[in-house]
SELUM-26858 format. One record per residue (C-alpha): residue number from 1; residue in three letters; x, y, z. Coordinates in pm, 1 decimal, padded with zeros to 6 digits. Layout:
<nodes>
<node seq="NUM" type="ALA" X="X" Y="Y" Z="Z"/>
...
</nodes>
This chain:
<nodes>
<node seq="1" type="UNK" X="07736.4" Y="09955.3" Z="08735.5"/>
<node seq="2" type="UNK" X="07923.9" Y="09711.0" Z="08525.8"/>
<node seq="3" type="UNK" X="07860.2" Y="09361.7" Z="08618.2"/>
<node seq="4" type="UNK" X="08076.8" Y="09034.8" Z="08606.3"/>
<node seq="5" type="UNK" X="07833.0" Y="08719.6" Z="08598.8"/>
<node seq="6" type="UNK" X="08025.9" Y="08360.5" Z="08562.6"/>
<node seq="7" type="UNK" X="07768.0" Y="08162.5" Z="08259.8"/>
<node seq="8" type="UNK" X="08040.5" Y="07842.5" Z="08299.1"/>
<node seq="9" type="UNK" X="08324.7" Y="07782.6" Z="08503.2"/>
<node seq="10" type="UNK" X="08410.1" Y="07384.3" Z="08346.8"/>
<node seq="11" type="UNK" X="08620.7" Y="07237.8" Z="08189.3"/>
<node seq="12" type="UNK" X="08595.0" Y="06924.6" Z="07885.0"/>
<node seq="13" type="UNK" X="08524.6" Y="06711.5" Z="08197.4"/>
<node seq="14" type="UNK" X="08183.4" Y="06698.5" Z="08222.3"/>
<node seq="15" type="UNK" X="08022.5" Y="06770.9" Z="08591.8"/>
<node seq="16" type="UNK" X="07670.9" Y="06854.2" Z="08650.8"/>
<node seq="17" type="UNK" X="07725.8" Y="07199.7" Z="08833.7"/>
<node seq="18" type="UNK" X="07939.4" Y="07379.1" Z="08590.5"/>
<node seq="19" type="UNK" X="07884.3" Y="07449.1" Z="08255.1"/>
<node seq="20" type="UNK" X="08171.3" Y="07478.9" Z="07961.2"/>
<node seq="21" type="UNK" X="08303.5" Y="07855.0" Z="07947.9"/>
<node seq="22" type="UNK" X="08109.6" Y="08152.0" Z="07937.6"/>
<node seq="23" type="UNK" X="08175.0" Y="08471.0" Z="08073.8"/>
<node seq="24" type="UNK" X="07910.2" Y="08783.0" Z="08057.2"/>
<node seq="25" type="UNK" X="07994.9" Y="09105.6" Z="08133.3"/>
<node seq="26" type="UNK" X="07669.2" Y="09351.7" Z="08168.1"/>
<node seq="27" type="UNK" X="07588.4" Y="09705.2" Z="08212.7"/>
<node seq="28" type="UNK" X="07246.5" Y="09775.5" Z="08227.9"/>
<node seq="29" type="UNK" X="07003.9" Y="09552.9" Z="07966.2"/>
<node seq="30" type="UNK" X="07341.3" Y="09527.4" Z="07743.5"/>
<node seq="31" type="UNK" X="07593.2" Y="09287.2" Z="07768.7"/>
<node seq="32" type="UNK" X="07857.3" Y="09107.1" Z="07619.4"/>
<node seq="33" type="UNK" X="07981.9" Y="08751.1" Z="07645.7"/>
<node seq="34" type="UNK" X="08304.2" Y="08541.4" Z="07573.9"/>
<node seq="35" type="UNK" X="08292.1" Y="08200.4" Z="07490.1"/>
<node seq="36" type="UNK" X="07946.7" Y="07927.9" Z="07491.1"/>
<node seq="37" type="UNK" X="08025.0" Y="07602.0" Z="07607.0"/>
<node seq="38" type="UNK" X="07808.2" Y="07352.8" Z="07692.5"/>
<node seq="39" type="UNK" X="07514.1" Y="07461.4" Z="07868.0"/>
<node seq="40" type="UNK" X="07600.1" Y="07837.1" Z="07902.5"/>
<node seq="41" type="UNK" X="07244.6" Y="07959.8" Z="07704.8"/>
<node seq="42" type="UNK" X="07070.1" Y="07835.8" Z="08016.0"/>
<node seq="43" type="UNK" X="07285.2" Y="07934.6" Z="08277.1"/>
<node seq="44" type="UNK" X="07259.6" Y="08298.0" Z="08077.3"/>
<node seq="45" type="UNK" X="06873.3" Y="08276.7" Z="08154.2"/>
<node seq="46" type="UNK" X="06868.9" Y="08166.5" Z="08505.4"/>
<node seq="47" type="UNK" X="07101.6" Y="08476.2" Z="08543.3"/>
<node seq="48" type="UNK" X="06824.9" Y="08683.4" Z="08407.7"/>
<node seq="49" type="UNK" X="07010.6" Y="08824.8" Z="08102.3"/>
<node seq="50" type="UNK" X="06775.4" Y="08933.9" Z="07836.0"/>
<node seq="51" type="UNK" X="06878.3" Y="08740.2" Z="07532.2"/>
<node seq="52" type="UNK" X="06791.1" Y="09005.1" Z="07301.7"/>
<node seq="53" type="UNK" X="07015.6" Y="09253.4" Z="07478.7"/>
<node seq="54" type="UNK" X="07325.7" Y="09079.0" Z="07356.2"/>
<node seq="55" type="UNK" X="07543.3" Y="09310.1" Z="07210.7"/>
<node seq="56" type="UNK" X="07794.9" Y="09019.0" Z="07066.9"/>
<node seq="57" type="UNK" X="07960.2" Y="08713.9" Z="07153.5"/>
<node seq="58" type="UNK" X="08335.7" Y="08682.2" Z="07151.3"/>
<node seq="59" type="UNK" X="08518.9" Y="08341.6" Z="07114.0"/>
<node seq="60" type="UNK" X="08857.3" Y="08292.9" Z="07251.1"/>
<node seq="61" type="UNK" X="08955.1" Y="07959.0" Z="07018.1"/>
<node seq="62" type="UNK" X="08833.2" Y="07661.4" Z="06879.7"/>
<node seq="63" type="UNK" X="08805.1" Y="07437.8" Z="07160.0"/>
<node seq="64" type="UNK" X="08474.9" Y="07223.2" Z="07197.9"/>
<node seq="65" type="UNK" X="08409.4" Y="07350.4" Z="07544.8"/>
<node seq="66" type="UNK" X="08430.5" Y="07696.4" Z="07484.1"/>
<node seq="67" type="UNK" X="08206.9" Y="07686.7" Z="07156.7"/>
<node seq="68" type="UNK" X="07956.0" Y="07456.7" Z="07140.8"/>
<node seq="69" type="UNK" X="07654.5" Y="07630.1" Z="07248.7"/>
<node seq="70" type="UNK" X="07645.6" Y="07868.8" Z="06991.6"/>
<node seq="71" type="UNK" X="07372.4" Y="07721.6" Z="06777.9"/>
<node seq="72" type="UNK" X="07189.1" Y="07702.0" Z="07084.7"/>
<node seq="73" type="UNK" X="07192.1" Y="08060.0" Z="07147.0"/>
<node seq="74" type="UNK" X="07144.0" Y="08182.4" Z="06848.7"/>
<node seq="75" type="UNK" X="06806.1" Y="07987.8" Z="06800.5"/>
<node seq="76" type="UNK" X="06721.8" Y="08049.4" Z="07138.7"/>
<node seq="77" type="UNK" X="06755.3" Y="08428.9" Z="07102.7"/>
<node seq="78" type="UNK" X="06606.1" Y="08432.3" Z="06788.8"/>
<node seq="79" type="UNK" X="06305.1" Y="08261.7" Z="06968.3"/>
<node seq="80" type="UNK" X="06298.4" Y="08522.2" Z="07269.3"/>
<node seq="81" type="UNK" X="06219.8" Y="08732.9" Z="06989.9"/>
<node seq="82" type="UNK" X="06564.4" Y="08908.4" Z="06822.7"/>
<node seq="83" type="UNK" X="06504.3" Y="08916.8" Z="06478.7"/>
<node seq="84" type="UNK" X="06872.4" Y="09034.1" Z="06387.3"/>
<node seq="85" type="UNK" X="07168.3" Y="08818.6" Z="06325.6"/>
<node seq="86" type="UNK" X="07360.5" Y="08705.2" Z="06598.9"/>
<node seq="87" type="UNK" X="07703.2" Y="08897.6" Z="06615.1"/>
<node seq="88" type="UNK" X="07995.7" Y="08644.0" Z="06678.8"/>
<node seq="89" type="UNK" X="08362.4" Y="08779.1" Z="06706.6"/>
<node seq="90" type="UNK" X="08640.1" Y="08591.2" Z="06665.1"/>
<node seq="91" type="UNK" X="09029.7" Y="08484.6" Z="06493.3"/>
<node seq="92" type="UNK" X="08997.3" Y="08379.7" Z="06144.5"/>
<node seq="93" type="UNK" X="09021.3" Y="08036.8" Z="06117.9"/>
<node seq="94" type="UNK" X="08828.1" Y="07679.8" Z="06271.2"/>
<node seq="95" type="UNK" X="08686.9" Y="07978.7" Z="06523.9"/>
<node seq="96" type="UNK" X="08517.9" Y="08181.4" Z="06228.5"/>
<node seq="97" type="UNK" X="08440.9" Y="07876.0" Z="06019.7"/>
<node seq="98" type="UNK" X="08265.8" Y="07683.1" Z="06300.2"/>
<node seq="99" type="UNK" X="08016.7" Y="08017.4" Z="06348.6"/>
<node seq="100" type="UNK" X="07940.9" Y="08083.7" Z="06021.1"/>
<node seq="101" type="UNK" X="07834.8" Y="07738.7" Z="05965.5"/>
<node seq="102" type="UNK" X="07694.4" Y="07542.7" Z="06267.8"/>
<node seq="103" type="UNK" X="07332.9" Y="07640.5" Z="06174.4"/>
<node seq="104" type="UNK" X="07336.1" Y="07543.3" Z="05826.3"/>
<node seq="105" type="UNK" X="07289.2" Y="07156.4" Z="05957.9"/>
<node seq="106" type="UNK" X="06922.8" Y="07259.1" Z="06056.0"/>
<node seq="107" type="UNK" X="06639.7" Y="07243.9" Z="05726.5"/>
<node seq="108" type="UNK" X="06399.0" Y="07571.0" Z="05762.8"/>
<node seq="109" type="UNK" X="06161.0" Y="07287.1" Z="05925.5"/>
<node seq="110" type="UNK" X="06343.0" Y="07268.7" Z="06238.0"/>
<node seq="111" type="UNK" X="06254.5" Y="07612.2" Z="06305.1"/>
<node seq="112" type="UNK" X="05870.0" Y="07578.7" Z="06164.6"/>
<node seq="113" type="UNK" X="05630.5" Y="07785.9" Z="06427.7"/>
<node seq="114" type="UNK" X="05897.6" Y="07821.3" Z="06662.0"/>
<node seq="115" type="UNK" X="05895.4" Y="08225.9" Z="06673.4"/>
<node seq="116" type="UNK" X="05720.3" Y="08496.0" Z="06577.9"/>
<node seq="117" type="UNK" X="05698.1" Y="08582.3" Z="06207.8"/>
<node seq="118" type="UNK" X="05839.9" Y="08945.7" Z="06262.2"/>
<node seq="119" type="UNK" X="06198.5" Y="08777.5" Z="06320.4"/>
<node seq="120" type="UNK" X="06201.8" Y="08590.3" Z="06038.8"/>
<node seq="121" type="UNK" X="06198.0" Y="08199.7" Z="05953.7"/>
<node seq="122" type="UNK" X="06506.4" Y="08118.6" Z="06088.1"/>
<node seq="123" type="UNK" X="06787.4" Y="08243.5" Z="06322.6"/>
<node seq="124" type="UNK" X="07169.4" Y="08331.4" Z="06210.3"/>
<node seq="125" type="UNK" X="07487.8" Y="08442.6" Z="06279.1"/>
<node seq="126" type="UNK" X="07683.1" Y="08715.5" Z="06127.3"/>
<node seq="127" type="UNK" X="08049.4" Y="08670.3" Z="06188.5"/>
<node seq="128" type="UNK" X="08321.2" Y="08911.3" Z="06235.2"/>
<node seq="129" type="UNK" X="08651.9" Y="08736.9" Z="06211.2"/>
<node seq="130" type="UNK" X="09005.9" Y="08922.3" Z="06279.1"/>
<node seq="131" type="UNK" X="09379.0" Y="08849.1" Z="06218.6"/>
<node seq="132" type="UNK" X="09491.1" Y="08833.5" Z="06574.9"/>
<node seq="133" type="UNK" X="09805.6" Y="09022.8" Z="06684.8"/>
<node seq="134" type="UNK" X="10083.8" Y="09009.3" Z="06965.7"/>
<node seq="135" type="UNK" X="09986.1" Y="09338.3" Z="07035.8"/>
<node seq="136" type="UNK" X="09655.3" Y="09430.9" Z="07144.9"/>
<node seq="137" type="UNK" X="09432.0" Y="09595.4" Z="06869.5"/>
<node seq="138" type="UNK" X="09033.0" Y="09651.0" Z="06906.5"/>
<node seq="139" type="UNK" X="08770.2" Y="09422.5" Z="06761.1"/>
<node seq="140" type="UNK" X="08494.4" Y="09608.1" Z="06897.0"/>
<node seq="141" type="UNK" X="08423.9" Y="09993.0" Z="06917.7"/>
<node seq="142" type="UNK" X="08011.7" Y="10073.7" Z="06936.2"/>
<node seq="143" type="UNK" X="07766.5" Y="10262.9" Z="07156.6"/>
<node seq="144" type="UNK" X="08024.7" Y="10275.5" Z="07435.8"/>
<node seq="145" type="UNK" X="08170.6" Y="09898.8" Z="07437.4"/>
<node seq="146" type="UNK" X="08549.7" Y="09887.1" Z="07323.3"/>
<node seq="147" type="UNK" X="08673.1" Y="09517.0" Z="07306.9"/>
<node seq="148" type="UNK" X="09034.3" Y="09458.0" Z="07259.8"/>
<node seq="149" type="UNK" X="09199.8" Y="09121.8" Z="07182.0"/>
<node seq="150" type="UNK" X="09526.9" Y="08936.8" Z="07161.7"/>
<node seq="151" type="UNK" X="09717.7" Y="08653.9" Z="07090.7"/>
<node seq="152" type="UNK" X="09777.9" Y="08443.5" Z="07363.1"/>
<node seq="153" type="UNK" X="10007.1" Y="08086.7" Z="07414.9"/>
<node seq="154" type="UNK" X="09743.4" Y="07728.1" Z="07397.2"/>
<node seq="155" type="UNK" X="09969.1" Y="07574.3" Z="07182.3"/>
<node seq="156" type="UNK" X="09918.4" Y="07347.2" Z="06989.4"/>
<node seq="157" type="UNK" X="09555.6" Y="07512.6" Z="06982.6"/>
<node seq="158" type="UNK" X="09595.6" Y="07821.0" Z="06773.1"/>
<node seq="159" type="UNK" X="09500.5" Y="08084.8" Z="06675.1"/>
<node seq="160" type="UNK" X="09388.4" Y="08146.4" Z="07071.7"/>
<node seq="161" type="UNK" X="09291.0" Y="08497.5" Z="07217.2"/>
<node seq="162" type="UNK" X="09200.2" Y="08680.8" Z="07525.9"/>
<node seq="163" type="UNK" X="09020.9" Y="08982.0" Z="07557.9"/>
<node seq="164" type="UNK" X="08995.4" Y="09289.4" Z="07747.7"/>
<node seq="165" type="UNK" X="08671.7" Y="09490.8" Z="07759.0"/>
<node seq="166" type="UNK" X="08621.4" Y="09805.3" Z="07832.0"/>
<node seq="167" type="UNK" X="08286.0" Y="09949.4" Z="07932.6"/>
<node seq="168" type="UNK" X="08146.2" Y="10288.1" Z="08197.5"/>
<node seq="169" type="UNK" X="08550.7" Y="10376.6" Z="08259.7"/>
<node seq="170" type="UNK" X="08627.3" Y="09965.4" Z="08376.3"/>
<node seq="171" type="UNK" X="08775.8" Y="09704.2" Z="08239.5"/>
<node seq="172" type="UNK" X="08727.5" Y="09344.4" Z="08244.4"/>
<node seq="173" type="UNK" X="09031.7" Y="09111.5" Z="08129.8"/>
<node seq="174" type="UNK" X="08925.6" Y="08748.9" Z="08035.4"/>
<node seq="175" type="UNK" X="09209.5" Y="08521.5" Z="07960.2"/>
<node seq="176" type="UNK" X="09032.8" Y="08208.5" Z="07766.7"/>
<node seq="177" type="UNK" X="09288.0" Y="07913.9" Z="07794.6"/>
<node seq="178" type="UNK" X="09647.5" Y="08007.7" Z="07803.8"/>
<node seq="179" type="UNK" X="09977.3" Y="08015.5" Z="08017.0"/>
<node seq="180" type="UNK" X="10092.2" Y="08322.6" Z="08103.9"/>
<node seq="181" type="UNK" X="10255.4" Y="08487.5" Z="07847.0"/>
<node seq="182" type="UNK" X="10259.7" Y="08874.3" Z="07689.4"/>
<node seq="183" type="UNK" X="09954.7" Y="08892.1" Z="07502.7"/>
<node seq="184" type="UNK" X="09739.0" Y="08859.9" Z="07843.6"/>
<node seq="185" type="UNK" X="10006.5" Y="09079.4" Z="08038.9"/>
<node seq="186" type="UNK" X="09915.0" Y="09304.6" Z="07814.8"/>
<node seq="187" type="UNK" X="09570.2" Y="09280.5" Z="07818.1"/>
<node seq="188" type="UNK" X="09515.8" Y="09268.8" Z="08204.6"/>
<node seq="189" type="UNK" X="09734.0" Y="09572.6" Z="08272.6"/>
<node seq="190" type="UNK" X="09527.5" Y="09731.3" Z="08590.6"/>
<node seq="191" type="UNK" X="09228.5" Y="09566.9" Z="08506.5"/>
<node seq="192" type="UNK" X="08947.9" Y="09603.2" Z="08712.2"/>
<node seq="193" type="UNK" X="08856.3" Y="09221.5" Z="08720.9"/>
<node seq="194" type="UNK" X="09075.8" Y="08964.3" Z="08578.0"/>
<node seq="195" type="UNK" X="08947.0" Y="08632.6" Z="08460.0"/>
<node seq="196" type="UNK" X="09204.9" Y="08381.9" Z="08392.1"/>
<node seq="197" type="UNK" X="09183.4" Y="07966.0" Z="08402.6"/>
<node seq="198" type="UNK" X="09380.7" Y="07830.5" Z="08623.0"/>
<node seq="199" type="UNK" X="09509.8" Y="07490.3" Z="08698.4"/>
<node seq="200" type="UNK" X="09596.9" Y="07338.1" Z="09061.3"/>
<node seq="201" type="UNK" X="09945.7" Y="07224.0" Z="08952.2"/>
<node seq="202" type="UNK" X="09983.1" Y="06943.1" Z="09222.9"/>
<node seq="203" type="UNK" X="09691.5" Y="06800.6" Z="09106.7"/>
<node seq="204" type="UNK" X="09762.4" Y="06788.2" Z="08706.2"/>
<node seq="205" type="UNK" X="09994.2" Y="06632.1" Z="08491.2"/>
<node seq="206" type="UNK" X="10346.0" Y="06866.9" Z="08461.8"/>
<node seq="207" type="UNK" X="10245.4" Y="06829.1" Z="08049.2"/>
<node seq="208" type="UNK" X="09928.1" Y="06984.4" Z="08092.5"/>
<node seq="209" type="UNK" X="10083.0" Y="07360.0" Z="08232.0"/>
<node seq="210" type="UNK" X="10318.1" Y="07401.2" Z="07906.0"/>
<node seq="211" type="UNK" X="10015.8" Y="07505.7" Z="07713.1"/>
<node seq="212" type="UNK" X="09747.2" Y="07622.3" Z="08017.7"/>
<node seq="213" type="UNK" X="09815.7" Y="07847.1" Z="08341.2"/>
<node seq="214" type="UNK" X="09867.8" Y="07707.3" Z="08714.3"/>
<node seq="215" type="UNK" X="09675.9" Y="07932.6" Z="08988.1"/>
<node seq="216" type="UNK" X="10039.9" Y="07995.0" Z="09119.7"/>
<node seq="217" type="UNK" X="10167.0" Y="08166.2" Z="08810.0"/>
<node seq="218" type="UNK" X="09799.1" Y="08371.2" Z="08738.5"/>
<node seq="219" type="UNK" X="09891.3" Y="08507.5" Z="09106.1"/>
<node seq="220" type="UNK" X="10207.2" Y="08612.1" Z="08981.3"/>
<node seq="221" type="UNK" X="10075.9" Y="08811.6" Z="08644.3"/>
<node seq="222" type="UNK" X="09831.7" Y="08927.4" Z="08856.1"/>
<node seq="223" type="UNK" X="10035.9" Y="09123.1" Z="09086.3"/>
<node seq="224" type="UNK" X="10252.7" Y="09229.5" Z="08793.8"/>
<node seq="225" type="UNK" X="09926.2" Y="09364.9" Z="08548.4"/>
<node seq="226" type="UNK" X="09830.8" Y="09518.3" Z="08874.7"/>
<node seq="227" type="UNK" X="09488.8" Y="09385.0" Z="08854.2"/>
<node seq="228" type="UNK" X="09231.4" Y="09496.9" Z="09123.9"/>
<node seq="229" type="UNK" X="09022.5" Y="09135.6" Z="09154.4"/>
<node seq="230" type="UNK" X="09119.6" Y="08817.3" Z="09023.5"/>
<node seq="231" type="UNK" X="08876.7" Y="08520.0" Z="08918.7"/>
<node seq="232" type="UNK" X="09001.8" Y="08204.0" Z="08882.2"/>
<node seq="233" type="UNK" X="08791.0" Y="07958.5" Z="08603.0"/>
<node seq="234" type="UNK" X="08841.2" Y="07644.1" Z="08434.6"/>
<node seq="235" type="UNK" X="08905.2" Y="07468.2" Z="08696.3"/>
<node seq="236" type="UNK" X="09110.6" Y="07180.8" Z="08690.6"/>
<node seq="237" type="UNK" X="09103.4" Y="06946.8" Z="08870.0"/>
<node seq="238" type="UNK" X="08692.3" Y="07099.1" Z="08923.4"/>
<node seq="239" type="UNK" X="08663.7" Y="07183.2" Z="09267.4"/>
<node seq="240" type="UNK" X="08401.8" Y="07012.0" Z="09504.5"/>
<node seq="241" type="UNK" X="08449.6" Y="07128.6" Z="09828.1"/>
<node seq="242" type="UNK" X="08556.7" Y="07482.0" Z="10011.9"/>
<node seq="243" type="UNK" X="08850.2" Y="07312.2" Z="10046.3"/>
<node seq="244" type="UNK" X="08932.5" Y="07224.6" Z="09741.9"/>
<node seq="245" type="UNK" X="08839.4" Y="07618.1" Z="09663.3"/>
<node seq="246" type="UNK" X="09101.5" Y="07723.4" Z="09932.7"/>
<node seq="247" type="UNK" X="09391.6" Y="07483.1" Z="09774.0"/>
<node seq="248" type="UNK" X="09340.1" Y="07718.4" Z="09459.6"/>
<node seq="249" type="UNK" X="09321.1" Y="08046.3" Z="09640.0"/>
<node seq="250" type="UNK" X="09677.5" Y="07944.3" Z="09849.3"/>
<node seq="251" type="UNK" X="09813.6" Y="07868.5" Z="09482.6"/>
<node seq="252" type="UNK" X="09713.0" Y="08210.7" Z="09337.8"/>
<node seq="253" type="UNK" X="09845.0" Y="08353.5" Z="09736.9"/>
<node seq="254" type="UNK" X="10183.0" Y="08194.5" Z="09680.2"/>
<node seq="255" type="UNK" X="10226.6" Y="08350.2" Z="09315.6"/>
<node seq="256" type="UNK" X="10226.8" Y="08701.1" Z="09506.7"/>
<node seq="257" type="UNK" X="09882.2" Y="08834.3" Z="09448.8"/>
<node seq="258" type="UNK" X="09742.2" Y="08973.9" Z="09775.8"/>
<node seq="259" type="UNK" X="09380.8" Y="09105.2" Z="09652.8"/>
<node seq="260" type="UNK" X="09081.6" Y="08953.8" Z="09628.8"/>
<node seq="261" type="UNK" X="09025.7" Y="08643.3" Z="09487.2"/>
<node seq="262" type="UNK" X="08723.3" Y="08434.1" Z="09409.4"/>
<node seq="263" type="UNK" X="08693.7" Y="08083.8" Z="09300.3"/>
<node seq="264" type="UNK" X="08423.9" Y="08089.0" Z="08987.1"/>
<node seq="265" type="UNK" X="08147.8" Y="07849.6" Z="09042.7"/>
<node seq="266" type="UNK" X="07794.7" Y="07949.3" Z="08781.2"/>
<node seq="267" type="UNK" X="07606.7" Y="08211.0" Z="08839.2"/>
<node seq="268" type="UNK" X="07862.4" Y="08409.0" Z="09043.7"/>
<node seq="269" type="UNK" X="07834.6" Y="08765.2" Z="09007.6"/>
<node seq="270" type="UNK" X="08076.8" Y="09035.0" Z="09057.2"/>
<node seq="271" type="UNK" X="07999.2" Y="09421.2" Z="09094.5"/>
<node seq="272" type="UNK" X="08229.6" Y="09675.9" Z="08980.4"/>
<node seq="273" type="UNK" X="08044.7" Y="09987.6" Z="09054.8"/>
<node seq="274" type="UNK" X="08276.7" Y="10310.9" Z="09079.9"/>
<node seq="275" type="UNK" X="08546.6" Y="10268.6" Z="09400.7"/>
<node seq="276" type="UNK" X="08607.8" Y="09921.2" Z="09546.9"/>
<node seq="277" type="UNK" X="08492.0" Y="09631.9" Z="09383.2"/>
<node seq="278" type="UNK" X="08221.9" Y="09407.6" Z="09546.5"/>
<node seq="279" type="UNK" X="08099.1" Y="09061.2" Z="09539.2"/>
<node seq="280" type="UNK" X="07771.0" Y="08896.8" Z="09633.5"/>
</nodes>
């Protein structure tokens, strides 16, 4: 069974019951995870993902929220007892340069008695970068995980990528931030989950949807990538209320997109055994 577990479903905006963005998707003990914002090492523990079991992190662009817990994961797995580098994927550029260096702050002190000695004195990263594409190219091909990225439209944030994972004969599309453009058509084509941000355009600034996606226009793509689930995340304005959930959902409904949908809040988990998906 490959499994869809929502680390952070924020935003910048700080609230107390969502973390910044962070996405695992799991199969078995192994799994992967794009972007680690604020707070998403913890939520990954109270989801009862082995730390060690991380097969790699992926980072969609160089936005605070969906990067800054990286140091914190890396020490924190290193601590739980993983004594080889952190693998970090992502586009060359203030993505790649960001990873390679946000331990180097800490003196070997900070890490004095901290772990066992087996893993060595200090936790690190080893980073992957890639020259991102229009087209959709792999970034990841090992012991049966086959990650694919591609460009996709933040502008004036770039380089900016989504990815599409592929794992047990499913597929998991996760959009970072983005409008809708071809790079994530491409990479949610029948998709068995997709996870896209999404924006509740009556409640933003018109400004704000040139560069991210509104839930009406994610409903639309949807139905066109003929995606099986959709999973609406960075939330904005953060919802607070089933209502407020609904308002997205009728946004997504008007785009076209008649499947299921599910509002992300932490620490919701999707199946996606063989046949229908299922949620719980």
């Amino acid at each position: 069974m490959v499994e869809v577990v929502v680390l952070g479903s924020g935003t910048p905006n700080p609230t107390p019951d969502r973390a910044g963005s962070g996405l695992a998707v799991v199969h078995g003990a192994a799994w992967v995870l794009v972007d680690c914002g604020r707070a998403v090492t913890q939520r990954a523990l109270e989801a009862g993902l082995d730390l060690t079991a991380l097969v790699a992190v992926f980072i969609t662009h160089h936005h605070s929220d969906h990067l800054s817990d990286l140091a914190t994961l890396a020490i924190t797995r290193w601590t739980a007892g993983a004594g080889a580098p952190l693998a970090v994927i992502g586009p060359e550029g203030p993505v790649s340069r960001y990873a390679t260096t946000c331990l180097e702050i800490y003196d070997d002190q900070s890490f004095h008695g901290q772990a066992r000695a087996r893993v060595g004195p200090r936790p690190s990263i080893a980073v992957q970068s890639f020259t991102p594409g229009a087209a959709s190219s792999a970034v990841l091909d090992r012991d049966g995980w086959v990650v694919r990225s591609a460009l996709v439209d933040h502008h004036p944030v770039a380089p900016a990528v989504g990815y599409r994972i592929e794992r047990a004969g499913h597929v998991v599309t996760v959009s970072g931030d983005t409008a809708v453009c071809d790079g994530i058509r491409e990479l949610a084509g029948g998709a068995d989950v997709l996870v896209h941000e999404a924006l509740l355009t009556a409640a933003v600034a018109p400004a704000a949807l040139a560069w991210n996606a509104g839930a009406g226009p994610v409903g639309g793509l949807a139905v066109d990538a003929g995606v099986r689930r959709l999973v609406l995340t960075h939330l904005l304005p953060a919802p607070s209320s089933p209502a407020d959930d609904d308002a997205f959902i009728a946004e997504a409904r008007d785009g076209g997109y008649g499947g299921p949908i599910d509002v992300a809040h932490d620490g919701l988990r999707i199946a996606v055994p063989s046949g229908r998906p299922v949620v719980r």
